[in-house]
PDB file of N, CA, C and O in Angstrom:
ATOM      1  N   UNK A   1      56.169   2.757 -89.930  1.00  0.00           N
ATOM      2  CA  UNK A   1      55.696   1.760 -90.859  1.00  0.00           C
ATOM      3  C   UNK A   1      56.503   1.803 -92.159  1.00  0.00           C
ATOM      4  O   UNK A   1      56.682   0.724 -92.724  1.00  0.00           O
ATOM      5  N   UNK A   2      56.915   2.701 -92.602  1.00  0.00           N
ATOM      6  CA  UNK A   2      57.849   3.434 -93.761  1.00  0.00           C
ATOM      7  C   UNK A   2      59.054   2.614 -94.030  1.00  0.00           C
ATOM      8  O   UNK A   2      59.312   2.028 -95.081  1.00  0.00           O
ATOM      9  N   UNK A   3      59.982   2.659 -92.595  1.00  0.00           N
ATOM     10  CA  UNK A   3      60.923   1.980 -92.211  1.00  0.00           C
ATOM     11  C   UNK A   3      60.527   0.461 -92.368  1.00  0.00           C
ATOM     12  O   UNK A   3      60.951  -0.532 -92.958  1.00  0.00           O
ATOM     13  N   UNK A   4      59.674   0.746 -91.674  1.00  0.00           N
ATOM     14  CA  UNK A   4      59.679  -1.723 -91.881  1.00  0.00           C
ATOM     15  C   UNK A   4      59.512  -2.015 -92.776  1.00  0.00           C
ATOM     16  O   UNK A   4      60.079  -3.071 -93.054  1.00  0.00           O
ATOM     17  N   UNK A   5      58.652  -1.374 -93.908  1.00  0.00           N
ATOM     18  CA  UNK A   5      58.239  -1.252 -95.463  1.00  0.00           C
ATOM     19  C   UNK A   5      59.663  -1.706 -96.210  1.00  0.00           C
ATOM     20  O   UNK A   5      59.945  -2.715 -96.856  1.00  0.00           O
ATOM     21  N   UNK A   6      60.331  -0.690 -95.893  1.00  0.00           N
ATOM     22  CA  UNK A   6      61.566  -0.272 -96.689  1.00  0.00           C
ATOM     23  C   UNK A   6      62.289  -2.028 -96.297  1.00  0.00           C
ATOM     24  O   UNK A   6      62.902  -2.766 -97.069  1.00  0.00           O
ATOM     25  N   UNK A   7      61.937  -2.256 -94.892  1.00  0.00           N
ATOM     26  CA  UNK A   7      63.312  -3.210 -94.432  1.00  0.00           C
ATOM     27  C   UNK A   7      62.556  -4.401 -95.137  1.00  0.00           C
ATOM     28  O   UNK A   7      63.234  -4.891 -96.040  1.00  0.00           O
ATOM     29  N   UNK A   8      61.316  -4.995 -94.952  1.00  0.00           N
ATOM     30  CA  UNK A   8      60.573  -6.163 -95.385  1.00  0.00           C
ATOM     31  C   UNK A   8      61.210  -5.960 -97.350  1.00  0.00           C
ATOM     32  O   UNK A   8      61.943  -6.886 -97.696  1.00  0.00           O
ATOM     33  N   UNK A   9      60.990  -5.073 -98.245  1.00  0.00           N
ATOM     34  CA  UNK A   9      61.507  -4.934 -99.500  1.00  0.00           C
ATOM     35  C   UNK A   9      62.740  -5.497 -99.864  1.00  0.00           C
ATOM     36  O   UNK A   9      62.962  -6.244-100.817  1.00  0.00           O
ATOM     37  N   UNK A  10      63.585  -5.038 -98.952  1.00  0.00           N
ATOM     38  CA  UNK A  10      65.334  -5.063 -99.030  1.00  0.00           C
ATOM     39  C   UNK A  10      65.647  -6.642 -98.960  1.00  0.00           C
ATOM     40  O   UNK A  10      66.362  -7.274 -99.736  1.00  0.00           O
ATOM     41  N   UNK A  11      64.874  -7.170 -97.739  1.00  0.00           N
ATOM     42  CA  UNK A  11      65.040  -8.614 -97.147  1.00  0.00           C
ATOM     43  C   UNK A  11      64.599  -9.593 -98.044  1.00  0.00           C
ATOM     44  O   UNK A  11      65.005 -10.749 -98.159  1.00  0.00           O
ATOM     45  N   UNK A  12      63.184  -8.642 -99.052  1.00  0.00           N
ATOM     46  CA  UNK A  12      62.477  -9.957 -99.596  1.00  0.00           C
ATOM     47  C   UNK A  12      64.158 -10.017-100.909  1.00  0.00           C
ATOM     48  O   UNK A  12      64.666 -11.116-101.132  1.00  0.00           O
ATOM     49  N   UNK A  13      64.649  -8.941-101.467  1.00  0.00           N
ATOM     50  CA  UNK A  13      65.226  -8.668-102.691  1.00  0.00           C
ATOM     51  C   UNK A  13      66.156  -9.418-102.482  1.00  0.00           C
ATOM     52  O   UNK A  13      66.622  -9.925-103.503  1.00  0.00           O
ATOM     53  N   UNK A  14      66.778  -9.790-101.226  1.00  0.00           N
ATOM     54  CA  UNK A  14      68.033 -10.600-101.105  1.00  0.00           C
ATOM     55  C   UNK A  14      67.459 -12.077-101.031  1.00  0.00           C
ATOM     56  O   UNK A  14      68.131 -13.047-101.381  1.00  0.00           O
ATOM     57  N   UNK A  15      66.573 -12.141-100.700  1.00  0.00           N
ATOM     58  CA  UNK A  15      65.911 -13.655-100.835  1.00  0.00           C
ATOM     59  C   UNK A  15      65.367 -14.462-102.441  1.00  0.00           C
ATOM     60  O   UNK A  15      65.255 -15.617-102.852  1.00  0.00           O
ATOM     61  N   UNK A  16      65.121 -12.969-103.019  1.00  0.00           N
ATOM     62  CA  UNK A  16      65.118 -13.457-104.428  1.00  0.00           C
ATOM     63  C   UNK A  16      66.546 -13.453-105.042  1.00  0.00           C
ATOM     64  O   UNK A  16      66.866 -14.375-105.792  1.00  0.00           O
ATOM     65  N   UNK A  17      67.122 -12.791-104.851  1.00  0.00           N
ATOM     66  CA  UNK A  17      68.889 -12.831-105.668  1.00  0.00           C
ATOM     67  C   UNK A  17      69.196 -14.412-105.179  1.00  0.00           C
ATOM     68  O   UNK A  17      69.127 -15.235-106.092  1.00  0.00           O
ATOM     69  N   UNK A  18      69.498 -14.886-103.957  1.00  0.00           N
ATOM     70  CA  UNK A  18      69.335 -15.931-103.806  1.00  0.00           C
ATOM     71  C   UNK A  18      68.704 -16.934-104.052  1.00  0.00           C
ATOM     72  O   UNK A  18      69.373 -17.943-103.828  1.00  0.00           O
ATOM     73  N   UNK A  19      67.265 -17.215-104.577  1.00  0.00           N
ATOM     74  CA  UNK A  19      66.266 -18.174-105.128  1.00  0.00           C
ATOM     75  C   UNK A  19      67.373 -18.181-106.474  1.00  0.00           C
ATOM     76  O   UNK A  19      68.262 -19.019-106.624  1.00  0.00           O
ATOM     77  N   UNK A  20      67.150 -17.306-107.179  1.00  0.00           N
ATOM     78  CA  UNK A  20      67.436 -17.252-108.674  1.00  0.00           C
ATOM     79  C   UNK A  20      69.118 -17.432-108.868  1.00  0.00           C
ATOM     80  O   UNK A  20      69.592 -17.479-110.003  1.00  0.00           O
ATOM     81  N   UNK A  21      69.892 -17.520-107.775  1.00  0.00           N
ATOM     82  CA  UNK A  21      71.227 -17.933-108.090  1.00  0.00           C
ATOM     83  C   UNK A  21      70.957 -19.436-108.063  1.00  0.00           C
ATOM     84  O   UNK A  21      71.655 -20.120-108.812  1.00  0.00           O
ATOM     85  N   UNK A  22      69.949 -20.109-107.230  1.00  0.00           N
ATOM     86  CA  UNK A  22      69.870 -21.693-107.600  1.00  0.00           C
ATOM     87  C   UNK A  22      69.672 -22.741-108.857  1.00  0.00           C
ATOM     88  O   UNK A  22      69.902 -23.945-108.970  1.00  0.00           O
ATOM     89  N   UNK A  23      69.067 -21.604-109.877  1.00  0.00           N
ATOM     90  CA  UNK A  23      68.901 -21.566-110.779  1.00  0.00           C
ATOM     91  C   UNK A  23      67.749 -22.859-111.097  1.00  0.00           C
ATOM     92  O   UNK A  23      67.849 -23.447-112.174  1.00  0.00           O
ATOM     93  N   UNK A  24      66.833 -23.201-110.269  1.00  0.00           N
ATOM     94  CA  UNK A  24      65.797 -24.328-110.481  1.00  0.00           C
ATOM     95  C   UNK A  24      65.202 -24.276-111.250  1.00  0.00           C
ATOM     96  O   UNK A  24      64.610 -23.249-111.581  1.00  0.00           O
ATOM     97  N   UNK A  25      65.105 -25.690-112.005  1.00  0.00           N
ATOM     98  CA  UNK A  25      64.267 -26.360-113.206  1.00  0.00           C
ATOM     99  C   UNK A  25      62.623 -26.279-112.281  1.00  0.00           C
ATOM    100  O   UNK A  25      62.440 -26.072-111.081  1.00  0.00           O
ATOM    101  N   UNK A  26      61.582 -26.538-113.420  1.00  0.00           N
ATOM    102  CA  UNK A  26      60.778 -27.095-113.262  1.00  0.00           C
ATOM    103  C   UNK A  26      60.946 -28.442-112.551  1.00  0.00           C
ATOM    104  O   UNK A  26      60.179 -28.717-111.628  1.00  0.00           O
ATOM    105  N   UNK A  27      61.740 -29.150-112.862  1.00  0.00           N
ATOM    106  CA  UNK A  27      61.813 -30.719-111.979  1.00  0.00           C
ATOM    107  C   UNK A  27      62.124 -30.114-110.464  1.00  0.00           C
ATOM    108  O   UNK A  27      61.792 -30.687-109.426  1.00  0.00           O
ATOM    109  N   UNK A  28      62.694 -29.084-110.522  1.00  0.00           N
ATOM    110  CA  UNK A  28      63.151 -29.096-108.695  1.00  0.00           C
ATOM    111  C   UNK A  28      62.138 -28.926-108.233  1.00  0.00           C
ATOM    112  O   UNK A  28      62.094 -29.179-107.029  1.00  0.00           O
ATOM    113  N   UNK A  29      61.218 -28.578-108.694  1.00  0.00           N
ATOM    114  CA  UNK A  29      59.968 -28.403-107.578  1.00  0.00           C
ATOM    115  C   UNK A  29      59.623 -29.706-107.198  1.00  0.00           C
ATOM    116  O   UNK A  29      59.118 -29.906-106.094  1.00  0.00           O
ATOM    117  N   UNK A  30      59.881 -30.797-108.149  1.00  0.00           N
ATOM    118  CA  UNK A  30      59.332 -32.004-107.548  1.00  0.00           C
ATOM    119  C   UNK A  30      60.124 -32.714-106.808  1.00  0.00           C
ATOM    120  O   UNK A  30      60.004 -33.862-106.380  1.00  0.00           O
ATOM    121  N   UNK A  31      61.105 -31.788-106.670  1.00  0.00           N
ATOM    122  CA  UNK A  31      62.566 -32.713-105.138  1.00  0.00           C
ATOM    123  C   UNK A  31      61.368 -32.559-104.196  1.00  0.00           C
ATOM    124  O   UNK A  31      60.383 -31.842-104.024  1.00  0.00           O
ATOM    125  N   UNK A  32      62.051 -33.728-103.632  1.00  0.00           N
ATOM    126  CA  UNK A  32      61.791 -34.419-102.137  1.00  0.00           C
ATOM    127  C   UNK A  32      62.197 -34.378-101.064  1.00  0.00           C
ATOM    128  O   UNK A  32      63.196 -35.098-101.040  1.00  0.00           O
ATOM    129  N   UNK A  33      61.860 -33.570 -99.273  1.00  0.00           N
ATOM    130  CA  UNK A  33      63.196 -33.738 -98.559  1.00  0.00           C
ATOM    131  C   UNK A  33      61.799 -34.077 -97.516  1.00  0.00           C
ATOM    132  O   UNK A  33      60.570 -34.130 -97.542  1.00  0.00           O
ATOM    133  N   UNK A  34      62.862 -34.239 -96.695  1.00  0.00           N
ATOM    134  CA  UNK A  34      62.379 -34.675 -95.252  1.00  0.00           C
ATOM    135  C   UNK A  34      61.788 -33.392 -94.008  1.00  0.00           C
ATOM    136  O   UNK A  34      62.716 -33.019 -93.289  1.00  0.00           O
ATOM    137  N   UNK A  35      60.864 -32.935 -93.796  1.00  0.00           N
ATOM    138  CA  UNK A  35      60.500 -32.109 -92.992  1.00  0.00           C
ATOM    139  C   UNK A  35      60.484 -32.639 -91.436  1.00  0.00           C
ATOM    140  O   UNK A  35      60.013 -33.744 -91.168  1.00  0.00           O
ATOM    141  N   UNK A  36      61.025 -31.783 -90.443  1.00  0.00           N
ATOM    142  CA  UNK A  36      60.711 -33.043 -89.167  1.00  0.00           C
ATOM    143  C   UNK A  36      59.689 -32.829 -88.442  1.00  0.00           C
ATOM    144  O   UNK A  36      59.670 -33.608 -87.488  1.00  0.00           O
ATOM    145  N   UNK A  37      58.714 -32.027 -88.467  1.00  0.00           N
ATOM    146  CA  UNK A  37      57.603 -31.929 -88.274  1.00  0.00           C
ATOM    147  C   UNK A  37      56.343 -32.411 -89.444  1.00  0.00           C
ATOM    148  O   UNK A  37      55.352 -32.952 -88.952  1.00  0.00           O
ATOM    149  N   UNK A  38      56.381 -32.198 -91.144  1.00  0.00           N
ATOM    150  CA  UNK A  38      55.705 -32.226 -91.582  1.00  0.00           C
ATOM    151  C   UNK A  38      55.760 -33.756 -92.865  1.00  0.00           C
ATOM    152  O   UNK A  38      55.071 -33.999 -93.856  1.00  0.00           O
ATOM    153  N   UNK A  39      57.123 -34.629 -92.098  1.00  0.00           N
ATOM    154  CA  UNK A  39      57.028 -35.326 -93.229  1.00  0.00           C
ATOM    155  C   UNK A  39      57.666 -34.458 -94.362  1.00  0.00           C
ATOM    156  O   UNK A  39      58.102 -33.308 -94.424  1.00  0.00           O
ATOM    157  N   UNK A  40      57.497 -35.777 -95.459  1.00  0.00           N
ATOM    158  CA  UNK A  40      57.827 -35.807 -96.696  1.00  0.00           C
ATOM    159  C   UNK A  40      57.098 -33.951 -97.286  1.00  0.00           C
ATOM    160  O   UNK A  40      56.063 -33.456 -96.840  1.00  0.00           O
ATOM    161  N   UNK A  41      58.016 -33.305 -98.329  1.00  0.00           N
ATOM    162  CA  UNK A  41      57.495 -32.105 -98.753  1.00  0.00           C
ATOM    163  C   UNK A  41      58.148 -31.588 -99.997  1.00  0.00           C
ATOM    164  O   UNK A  41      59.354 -31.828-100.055  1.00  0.00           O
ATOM    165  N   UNK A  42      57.748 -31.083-100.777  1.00  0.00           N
ATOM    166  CA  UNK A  42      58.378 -30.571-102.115  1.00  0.00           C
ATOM    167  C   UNK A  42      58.803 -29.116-102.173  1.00  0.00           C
ATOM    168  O   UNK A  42      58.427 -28.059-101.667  1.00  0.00           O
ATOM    169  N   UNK A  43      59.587 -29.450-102.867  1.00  0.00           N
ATOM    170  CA  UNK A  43      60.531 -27.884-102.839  1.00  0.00           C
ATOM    171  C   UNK A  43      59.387 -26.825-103.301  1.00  0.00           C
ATOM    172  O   UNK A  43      59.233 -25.826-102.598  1.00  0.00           O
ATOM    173  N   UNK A  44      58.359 -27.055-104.771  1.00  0.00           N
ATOM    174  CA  UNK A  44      57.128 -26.435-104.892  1.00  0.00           C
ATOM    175  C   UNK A  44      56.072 -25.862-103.617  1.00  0.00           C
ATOM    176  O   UNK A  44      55.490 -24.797-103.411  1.00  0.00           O
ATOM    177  N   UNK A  45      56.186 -27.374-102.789  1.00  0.00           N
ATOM    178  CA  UNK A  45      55.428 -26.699-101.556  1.00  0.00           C
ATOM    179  C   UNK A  45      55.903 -25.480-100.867  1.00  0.00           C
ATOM    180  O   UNK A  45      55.281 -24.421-100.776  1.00  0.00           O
ATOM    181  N   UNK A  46      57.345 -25.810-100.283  1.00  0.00           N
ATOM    182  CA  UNK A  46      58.275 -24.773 -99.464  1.00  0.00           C
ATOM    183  C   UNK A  46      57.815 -23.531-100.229  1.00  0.00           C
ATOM    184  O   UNK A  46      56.991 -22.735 -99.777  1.00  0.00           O
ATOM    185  N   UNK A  47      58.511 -23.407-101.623  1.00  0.00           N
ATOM    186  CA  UNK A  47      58.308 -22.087-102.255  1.00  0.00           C
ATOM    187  C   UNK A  47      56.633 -21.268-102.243  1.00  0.00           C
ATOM    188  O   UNK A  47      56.341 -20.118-101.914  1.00  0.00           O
ATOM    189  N   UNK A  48      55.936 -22.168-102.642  1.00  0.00           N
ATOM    190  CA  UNK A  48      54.732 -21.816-102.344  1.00  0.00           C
ATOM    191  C   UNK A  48      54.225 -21.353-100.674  1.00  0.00           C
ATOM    192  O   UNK A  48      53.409 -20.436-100.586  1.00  0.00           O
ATOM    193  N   UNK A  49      54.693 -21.958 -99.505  1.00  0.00           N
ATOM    194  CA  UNK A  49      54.346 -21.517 -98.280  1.00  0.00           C
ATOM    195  C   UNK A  49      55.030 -20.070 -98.013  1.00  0.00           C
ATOM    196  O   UNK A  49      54.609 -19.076 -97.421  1.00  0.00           O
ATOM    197  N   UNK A  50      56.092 -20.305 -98.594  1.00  0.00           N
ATOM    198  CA  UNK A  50      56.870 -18.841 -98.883  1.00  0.00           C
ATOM    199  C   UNK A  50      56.472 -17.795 -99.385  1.00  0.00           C
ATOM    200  O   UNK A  50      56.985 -16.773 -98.929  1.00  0.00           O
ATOM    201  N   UNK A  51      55.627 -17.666-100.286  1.00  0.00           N
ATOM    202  CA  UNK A  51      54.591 -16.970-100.837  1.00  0.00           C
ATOM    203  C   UNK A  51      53.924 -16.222-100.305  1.00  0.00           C
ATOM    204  O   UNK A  51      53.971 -14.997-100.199  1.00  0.00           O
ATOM    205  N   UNK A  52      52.983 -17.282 -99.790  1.00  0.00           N
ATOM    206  CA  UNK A  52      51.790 -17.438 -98.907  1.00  0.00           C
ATOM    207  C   UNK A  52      52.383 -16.632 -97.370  1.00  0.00           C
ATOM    208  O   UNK A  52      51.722 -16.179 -96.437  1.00  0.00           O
ATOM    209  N   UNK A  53      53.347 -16.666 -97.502  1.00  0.00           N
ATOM    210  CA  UNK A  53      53.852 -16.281 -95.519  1.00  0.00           C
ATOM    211  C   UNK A  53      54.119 -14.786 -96.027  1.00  0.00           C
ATOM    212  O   UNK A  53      54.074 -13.801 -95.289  1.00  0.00           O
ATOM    213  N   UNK A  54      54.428 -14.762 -97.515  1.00  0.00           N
ATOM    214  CA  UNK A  54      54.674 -13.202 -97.900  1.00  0.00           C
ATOM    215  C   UNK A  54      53.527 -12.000 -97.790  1.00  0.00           C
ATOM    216  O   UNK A  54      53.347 -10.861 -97.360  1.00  0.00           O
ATOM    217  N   UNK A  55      53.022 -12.865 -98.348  1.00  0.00           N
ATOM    218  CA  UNK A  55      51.271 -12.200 -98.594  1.00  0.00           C
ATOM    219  C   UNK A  55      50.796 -12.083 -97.053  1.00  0.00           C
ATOM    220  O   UNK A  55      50.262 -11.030 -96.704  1.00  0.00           O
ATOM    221  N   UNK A  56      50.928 -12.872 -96.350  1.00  0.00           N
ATOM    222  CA  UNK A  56      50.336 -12.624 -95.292  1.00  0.00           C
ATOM    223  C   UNK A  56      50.965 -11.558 -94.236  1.00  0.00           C
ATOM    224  O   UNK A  56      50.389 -11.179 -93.216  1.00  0.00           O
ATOM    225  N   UNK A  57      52.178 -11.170 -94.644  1.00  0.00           N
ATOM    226  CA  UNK A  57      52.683  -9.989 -94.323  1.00  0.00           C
ATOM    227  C   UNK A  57      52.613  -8.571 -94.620  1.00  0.00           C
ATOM    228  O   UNK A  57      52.765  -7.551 -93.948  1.00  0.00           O
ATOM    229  N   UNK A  58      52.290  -8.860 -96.035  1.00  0.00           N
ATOM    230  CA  UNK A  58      51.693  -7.690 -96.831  1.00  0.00           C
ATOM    231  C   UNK A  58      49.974  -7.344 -96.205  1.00  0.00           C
ATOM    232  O   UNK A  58      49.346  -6.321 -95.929  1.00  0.00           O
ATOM    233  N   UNK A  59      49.717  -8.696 -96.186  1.00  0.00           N
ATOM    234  CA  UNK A  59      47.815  -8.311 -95.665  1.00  0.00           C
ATOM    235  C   UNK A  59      48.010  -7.831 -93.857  1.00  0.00           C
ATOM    236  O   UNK A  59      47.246  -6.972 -93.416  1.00  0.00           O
ATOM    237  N   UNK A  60      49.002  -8.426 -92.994  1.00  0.00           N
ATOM    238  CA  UNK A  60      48.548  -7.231 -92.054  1.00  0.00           C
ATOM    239  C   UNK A  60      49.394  -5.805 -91.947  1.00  0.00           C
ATOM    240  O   UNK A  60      49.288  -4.976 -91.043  1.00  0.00           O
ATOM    241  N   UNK A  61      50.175  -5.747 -92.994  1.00  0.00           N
ATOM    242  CA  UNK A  61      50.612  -4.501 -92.814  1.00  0.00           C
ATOM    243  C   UNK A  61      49.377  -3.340 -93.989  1.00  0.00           C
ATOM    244  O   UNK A  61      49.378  -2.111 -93.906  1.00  0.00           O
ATOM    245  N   UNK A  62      48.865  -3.791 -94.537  1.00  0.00           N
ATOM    246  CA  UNK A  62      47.509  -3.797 -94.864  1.00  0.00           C
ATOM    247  C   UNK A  62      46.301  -3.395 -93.957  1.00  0.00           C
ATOM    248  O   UNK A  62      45.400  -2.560 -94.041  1.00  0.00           O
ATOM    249  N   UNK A  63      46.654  -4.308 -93.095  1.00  0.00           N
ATOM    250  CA  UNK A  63      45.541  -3.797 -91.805  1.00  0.00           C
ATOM    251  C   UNK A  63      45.694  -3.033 -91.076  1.00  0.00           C
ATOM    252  O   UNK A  63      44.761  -2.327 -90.693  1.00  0.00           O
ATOM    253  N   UNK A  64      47.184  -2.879 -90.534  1.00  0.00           N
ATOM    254  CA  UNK A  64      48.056  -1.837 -89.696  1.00  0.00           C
ATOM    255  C   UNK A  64      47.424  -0.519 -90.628  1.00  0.00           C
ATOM    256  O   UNK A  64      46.282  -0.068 -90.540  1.00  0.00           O
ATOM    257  N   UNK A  65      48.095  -0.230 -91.188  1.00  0.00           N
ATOM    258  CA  UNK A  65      47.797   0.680 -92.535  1.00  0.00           C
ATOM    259  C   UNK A  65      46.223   1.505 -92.029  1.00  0.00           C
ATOM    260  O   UNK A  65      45.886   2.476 -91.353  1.00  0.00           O
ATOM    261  N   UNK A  66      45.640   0.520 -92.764  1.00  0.00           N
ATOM    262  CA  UNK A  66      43.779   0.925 -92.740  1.00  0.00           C
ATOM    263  C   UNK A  66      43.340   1.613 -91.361  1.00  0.00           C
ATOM    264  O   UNK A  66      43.078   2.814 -91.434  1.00  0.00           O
ATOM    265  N   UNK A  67      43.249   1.097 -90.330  1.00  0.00           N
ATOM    266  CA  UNK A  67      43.542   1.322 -88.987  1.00  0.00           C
ATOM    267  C   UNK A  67      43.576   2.517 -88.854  1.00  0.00           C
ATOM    268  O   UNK A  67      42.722   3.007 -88.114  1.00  0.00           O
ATOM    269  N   UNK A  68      44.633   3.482 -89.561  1.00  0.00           N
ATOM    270  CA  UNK A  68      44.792   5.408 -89.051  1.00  0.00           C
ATOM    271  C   UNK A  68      43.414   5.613 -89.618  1.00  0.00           C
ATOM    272  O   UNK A  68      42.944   6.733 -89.423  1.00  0.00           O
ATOM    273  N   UNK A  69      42.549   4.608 -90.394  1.00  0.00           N
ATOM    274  CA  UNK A  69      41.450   5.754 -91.002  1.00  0.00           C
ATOM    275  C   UNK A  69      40.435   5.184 -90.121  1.00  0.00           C
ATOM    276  O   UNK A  69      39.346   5.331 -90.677  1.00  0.00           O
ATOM    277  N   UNK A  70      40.334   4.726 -89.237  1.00  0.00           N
ATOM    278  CA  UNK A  70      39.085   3.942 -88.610  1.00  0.00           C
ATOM    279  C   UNK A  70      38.173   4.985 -88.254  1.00  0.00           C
ATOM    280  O   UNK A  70      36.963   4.820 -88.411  1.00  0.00           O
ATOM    281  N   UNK A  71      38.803   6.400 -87.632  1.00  0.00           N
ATOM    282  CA  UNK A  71      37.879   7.162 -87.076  1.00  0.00           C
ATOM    283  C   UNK A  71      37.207   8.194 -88.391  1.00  0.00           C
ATOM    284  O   UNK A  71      36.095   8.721 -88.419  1.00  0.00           O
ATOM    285  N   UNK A  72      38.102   8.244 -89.230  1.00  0.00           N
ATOM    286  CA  UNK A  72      37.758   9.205 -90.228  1.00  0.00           C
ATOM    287  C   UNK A  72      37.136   9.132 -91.331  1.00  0.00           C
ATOM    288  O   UNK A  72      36.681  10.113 -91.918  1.00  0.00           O
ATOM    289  N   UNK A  73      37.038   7.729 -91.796  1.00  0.00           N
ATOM    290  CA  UNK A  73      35.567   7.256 -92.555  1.00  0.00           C
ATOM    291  C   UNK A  73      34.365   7.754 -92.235  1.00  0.00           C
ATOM    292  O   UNK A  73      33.518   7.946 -93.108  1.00  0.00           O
ATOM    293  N   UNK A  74      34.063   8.129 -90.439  1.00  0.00           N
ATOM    294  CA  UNK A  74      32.681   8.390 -90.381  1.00  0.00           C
ATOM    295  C   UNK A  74      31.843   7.070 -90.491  1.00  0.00           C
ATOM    296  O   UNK A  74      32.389   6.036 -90.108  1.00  0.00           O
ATOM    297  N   UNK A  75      30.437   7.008 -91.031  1.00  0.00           N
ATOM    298  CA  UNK A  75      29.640   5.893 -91.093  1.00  0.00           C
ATOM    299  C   UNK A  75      30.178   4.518 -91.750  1.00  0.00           C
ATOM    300  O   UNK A  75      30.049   3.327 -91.467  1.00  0.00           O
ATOM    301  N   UNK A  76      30.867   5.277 -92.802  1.00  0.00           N
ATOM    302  CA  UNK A  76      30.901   3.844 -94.060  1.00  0.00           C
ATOM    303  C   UNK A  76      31.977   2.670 -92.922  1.00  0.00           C
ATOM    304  O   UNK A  76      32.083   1.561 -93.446  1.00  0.00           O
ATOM    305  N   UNK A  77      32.700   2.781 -91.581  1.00  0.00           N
ATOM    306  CA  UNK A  77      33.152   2.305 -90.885  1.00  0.00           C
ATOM    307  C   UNK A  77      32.060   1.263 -91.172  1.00  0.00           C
ATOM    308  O   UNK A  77      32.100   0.660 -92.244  1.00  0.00           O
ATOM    309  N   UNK A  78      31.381   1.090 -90.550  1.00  0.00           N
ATOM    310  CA  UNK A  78      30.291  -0.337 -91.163  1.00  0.00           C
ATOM    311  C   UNK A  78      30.676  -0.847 -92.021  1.00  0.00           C
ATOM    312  O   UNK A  78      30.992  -2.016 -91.800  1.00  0.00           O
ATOM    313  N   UNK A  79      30.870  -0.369 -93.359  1.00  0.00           N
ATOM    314  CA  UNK A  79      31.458  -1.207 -94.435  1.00  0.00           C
ATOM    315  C   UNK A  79      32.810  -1.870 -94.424  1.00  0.00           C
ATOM    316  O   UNK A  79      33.172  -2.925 -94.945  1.00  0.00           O
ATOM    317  N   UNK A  80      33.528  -0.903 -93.631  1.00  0.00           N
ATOM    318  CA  UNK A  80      35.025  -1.248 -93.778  1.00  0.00           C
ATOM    319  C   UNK A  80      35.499  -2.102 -92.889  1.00  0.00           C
ATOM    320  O   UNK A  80      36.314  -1.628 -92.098  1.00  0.00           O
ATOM    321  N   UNK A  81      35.119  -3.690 -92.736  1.00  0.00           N
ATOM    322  CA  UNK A  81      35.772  -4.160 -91.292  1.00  0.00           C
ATOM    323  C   UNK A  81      37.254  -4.750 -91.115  1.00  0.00           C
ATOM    324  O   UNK A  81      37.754  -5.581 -90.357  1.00  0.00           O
ATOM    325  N   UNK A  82      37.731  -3.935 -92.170  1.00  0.00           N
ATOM    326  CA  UNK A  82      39.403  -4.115 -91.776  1.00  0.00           C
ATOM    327  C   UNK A  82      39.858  -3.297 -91.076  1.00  0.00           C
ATOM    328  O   UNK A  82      40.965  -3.474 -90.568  1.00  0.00           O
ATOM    329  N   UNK A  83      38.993  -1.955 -90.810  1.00  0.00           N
ATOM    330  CA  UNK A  83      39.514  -0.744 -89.798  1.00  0.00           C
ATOM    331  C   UNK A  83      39.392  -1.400 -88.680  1.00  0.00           C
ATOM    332  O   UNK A  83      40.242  -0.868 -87.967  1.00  0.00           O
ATOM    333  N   UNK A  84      38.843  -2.276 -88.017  1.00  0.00           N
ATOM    334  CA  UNK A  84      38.485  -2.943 -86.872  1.00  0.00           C
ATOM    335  C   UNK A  84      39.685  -4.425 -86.982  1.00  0.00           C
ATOM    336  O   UNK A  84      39.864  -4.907 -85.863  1.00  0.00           O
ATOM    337  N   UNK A  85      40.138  -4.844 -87.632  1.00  0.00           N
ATOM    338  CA  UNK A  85      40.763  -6.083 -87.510  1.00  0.00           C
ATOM    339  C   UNK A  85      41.919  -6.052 -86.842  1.00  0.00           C
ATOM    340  O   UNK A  85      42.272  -4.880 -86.709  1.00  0.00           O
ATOM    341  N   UNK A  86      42.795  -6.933 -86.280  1.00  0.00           N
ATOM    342  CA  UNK A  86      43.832  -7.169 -85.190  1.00  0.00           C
ATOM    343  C   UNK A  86      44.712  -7.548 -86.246  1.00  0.00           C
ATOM    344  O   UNK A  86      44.188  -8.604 -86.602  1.00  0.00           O
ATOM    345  N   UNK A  87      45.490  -7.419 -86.823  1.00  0.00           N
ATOM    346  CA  UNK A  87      46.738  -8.583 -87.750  1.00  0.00           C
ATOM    347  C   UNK A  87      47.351  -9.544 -86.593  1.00  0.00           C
ATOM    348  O   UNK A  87      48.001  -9.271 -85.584  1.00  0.00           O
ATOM    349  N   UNK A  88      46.956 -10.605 -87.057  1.00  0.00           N
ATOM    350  CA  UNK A  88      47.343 -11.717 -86.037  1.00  0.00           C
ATOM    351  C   UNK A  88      49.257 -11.522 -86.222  1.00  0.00           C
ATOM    352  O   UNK A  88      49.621 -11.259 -87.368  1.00  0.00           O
ATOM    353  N   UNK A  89      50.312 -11.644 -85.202  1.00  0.00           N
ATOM    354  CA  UNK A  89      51.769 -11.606 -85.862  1.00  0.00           C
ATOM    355  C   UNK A  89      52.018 -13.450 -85.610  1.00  0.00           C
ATOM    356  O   UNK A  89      51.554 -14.336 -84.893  1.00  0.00           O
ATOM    357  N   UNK A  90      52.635 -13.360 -86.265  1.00  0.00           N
ATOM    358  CA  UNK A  90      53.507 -14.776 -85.996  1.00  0.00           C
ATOM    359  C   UNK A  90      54.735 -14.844 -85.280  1.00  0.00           C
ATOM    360  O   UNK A  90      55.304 -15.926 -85.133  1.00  0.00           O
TER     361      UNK A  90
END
């Protein structure tokens, strides 16, 4: 998990050196392009789903994570129902 940690970090860092060499205004978020599945979409949106797809990587490696303690909580397992959750992958 250490390793993918390390690799997901490295990957996101080159994806930001890249965002920030584009150097976008506030107006670019309101560019316009053509999606071919989703229609019309804003660069704000993209960046924002980007986000959102980040986080959701962080939350099941989150769950992965929690998981080694499922047996070792003892009772409060009741409370904790992320020790029990599946991380859906994409």
């Amino acid at each position: 998990m250490a390793d993918l940690l390390v690799h997901f970090l490295a990957a996101r860092q080159e994806s930001l050196t890249a965002l920030a060499e584009l150097n976008l205004s506030p107006d670019d978020l309101d560019r316009r392009g053509l999606h071919p599945e989703l229609g019309e979409v804003t660069m704000g949106q993209l960046l924002a789903t980007w986000v959102a797809h980040d986080l959701a990587h962080v939350g099941q490696a989150s769950e992965v994570l929690a998981r080694r303690y499922r047996l070792d909580v003892g009772p409060w397992r009741a409370y904790l129902p992320v020790l029990d959750q599946v991380a859906d992958a994409e």
